[in-house]
C-alpha positions as CSV (number, residue, x, y, z in Angstrom):
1,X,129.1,87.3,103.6
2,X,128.5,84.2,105.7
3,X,124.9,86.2,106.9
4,X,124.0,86.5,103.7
5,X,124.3,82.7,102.7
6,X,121.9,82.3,105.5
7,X,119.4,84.5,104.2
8,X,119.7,83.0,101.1
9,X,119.3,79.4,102.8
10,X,116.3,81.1,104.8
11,X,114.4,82.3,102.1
12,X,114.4,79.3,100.1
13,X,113.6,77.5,102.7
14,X,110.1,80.1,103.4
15,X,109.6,79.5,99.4
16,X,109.6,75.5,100.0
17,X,106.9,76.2,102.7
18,X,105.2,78.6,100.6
19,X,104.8,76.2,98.0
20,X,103.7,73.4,100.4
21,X,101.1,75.6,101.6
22,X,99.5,76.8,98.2
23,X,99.1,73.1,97.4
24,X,97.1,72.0,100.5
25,X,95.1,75.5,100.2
26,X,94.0,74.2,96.9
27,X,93.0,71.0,99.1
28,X,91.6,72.7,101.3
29,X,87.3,73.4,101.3
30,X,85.3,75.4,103.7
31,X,81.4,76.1,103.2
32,X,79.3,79.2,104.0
33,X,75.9,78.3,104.8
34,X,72.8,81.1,104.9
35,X,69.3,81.0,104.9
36,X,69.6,78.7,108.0
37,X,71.7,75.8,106.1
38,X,69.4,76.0,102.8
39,X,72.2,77.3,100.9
40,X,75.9,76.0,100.5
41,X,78.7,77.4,99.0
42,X,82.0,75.2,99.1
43,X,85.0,77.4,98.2
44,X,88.5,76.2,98.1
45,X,91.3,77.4,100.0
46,X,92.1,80.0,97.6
47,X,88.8,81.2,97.4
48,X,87.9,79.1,94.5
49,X,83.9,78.2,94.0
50,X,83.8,74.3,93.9
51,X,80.2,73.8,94.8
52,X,76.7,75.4,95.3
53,X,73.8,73.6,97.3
54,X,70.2,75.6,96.7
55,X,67.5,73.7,98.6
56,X,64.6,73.7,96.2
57,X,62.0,75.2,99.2
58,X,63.8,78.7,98.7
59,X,63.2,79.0,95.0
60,X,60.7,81.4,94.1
61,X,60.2,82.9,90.4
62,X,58.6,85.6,91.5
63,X,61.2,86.9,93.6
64,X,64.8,85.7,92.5
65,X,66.2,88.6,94.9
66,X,65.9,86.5,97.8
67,X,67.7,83.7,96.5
68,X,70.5,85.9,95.2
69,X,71.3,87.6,98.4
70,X,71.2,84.1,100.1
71,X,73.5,83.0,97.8
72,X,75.9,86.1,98.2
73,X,75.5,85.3,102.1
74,X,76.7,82.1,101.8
75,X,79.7,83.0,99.7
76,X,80.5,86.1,102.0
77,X,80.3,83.5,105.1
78,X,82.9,80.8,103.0
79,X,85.2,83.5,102.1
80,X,85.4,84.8,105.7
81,X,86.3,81.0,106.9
82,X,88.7,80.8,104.1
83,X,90.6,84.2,105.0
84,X,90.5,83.2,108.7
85,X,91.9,79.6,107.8
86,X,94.9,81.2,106.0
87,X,95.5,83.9,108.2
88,X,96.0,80.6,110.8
89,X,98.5,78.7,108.3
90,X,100.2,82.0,108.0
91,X,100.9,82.6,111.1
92,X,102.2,79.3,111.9
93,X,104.1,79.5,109.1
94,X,105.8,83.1,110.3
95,X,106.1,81.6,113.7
96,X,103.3,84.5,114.8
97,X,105.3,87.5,113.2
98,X,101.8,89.7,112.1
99,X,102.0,91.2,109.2
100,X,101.7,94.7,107.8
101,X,97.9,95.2,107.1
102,X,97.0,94.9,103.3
103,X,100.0,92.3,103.1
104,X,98.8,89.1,101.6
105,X,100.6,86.4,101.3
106,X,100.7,83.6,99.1
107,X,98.0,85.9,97.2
């Protein structure tokens, strides 16, 4: 039984860093730029939108698709950074230990 206690110990111990590293992901921003830096989108650590930056030059009435799909650029470029960012905490945190793929953690 003495194994056990140190499981228990163990996984309390991964929950307490868990929890420490949910709270600094909510911290934590990374922007995706497109259109060469004319839009910004700021996205938490937990994928969050926090902010959106349109420079004014790329707004055209006549063709919102351009802007949209610069705008979906920029959020597909911040989410990759974000994933990439935790994947790095995560691994630190599991001392390198990869993951089955499709496991997500904290998520």
């Amino acid at each position: 039984m003495k194994n056990l206690g140190q499981m228990m110990k163990q996984a309390q111990e991964m929950q307490s860093k868990m929890d420490e590293m949910q709270s600094k992901l909510a911290e934590m921003e990374m922007i995706g730029c497109s259109g060469a830096g004319m839009i910004e989108v700021t996205l938490s650590g937990k994928s969050d939108v926090r902010k959106i930056k349109i420079d004014p030059a790329v707004i055209n009435p006549s063709d919102p698709e351009i802007l949209e799909d610069l705008i979906i650029a920029a959020f597909n470029d911040a989410k990759s950074k974000v994933e990439a960012k935790v994947g790095d905490k995560m691994s630190e945190m599991t001392g390198g230990i990869q993951l089955p793929p499709g496991f997500k953690l904290p998520f």
